[in-house]
VEXKE-313656 format. One record per residue: x, y, z of N, C-alpha, C in turn; residue number from 1. Coordinates in steps of 0.1 Angstrom, whole numbers, plus 5000, padded with zeros to 4 digits. Layout:
// VEXKE-313656
R   n.xx   n.yy   n.zz   ca.xx   ca.yy   ca.zz   c.xx   c.yy   c.zz   seq
R      X      Y      Z       X       Y       Z      X      Y      Z   NUM
...
//
This chain:
// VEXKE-313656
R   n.xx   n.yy   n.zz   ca.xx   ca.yy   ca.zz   c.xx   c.yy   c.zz   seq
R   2584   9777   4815    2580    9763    4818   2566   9763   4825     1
R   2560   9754   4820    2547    9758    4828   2547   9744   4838     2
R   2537   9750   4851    2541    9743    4863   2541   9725   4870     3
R   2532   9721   4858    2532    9704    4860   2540   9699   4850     4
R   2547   9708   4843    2559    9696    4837   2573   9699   4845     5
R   2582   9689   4843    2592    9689    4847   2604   9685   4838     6
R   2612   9696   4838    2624    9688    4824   2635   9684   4834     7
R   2639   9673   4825    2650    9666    4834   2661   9662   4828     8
R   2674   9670   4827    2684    9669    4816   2695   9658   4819     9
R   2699   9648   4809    2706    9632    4815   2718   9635   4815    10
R   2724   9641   4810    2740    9646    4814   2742   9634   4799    11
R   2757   9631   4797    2762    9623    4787   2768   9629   4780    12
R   2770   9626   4764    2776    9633    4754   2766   9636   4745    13
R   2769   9646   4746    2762    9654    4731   2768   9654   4713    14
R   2754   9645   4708    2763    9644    4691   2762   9656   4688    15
R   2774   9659   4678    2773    9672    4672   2762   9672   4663    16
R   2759   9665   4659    2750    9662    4644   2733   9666   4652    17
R   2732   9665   4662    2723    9667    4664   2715   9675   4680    18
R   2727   9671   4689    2725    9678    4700   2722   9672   4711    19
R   2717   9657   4710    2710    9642    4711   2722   9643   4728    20
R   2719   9636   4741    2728    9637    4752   2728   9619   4750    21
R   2735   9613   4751    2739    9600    4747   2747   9591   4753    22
R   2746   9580   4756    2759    9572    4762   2755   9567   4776    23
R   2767   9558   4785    2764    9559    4794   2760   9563   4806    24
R   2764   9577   4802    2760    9587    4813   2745   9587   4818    25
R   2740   9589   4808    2730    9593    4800   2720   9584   4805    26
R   2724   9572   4805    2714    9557    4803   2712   9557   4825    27
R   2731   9555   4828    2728    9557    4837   2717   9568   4848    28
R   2716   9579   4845    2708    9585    4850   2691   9583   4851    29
R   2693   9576   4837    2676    9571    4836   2672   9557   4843    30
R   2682   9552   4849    2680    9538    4852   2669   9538   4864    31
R   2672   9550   4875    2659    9552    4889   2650   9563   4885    32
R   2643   9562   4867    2634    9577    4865   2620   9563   4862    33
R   2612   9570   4863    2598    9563    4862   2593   9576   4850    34
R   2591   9575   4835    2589    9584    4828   2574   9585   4820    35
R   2563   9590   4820    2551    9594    4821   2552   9590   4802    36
R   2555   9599   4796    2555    9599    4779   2568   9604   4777    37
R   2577   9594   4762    2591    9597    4760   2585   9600   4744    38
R   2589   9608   4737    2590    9612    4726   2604   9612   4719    39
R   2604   9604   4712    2617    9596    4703   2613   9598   4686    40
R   2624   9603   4679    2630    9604    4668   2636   9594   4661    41
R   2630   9588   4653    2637    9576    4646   2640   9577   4629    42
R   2655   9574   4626    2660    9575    4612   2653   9568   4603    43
R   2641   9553   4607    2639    9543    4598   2627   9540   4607    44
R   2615   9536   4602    2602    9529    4610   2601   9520   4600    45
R   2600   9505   4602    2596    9501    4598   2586   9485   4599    46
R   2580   9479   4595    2571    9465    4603   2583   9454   4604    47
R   2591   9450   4599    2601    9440    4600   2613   9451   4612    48
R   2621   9460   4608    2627    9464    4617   2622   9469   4628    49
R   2609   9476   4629    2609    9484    4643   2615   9495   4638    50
R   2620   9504   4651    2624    9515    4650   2640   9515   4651    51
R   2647   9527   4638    2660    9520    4639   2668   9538   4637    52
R   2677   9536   4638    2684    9552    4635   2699   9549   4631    53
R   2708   9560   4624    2718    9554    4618   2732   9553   4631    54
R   2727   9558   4643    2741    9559    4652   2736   9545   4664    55
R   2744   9539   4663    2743    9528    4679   2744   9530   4693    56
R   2750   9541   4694    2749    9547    4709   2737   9545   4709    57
R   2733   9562   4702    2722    9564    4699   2707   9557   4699    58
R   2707   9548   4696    2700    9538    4697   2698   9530   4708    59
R   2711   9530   4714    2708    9521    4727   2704   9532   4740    60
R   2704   9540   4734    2698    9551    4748   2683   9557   4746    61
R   2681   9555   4736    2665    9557    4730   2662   9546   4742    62
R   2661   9537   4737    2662    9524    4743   2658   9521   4755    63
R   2668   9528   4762    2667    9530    4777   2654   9540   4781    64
R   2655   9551   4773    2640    9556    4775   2631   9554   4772    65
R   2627   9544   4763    2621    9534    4760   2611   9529   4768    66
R   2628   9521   4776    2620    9511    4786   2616   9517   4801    67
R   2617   9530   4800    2613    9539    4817   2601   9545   4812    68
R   2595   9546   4800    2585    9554    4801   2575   9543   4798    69
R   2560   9552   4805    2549    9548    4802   2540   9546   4788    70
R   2543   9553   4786    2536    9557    4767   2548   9562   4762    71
R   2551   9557   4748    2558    9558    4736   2558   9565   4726    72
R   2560   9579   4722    2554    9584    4704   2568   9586   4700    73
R   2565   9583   4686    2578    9585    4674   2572   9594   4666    74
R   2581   9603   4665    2580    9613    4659   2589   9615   4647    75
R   2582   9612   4631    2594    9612    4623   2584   9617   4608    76
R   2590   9618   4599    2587    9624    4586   2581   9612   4582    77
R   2575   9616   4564    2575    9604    4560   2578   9597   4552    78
R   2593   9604   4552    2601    9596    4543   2609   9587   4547    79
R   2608   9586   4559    2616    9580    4569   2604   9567   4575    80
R   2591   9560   4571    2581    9554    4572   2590   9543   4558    81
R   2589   9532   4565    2595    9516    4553   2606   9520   4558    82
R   2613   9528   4558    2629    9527    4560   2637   9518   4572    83
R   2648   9512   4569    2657    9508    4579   2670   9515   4577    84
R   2675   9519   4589    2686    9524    4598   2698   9512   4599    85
R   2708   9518   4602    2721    9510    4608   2714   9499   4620    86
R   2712   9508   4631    2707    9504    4645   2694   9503   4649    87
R   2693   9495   4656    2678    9489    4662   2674   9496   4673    88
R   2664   9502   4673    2660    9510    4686   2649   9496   4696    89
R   2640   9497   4689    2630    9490    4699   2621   9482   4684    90
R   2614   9476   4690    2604    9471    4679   2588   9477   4679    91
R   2582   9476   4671    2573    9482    4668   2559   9484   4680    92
R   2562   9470   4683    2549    9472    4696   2551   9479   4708    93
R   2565   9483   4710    2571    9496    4716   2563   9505   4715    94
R   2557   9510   4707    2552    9524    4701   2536   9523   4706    95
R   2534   9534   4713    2521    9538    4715   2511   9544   4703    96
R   2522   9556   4697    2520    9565    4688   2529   9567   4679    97
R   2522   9565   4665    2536    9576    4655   2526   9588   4651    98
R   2536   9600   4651    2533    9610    4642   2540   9613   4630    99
R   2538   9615   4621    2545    9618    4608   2530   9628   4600   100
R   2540   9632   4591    2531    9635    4579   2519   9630   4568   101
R   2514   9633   4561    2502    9631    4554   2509   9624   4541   102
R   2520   9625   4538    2529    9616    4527   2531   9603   4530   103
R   2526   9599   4545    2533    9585    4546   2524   9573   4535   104
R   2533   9567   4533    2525    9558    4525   2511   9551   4535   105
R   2500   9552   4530    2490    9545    4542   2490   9526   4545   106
R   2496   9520   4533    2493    9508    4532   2506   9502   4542   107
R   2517   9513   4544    2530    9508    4554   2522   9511   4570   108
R   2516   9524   4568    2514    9528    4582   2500   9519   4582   109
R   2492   9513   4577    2478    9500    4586   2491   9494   4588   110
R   2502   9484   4580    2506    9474    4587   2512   9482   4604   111
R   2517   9491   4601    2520    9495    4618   2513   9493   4627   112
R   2502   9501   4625    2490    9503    4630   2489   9486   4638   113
R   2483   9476   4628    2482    9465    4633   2491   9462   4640   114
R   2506   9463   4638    2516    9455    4649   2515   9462   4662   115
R   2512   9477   4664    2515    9475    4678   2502   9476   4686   116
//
């Protein structure tokens, strides 16, 4: 670990599918964190939905870290760019940054671009 970061593990349930710590446990612990940059994974990005994934816990705990951190990046493929998910994470002006790949369609990512 190098010396100015700090990891900070939320306790909760862990999905099998992915390893994700989730729930109320989870949310509760983030509720007194003040968080610098959150880096979130999302199943669907899109300009009408925002950021969405297919589990609802899930979603709602993104959510929560969401709303504690300072700066925002999503980090997703780009096949997962236009898509919508089951669940709503946040909406698009949420997002500081996306990262994805060089496949993303460009005419979906300007419209991003412009929303947030």
């Amino acid at each position: 670990m190098r010396p100015s970061l700090k990891l900070v593990v939320t306790g909760g349930v862990a999905r099998s599918e992915s390893y994700e710590l989730v729930g109320p446990i989870a949310e509760a612990s983030l509720a007194g964190l003040n968080l610098d940059i959150v880096f979130v994974g999302a199943d669907g990005v899109s300009l009408e939905a925002g950021l969405t994934t297919h589990h609802e816990v899930e979603a709602h705990t993104n959510r929560a870290l969401i709303e504690r951190a300072r700066s925002v990046v999503v980090v997703t493929d780009s096949s997962k760019i236009g898509l919508v998910a089951f669940a709503r994470i946040c909406e698009v002006g949420a997002v500081g940054e996306l990262i994805t790949d060089r496949a993303a369609d460009p005419g979906i990512l300007a419209g991003l671009t412009e929303a947030a």
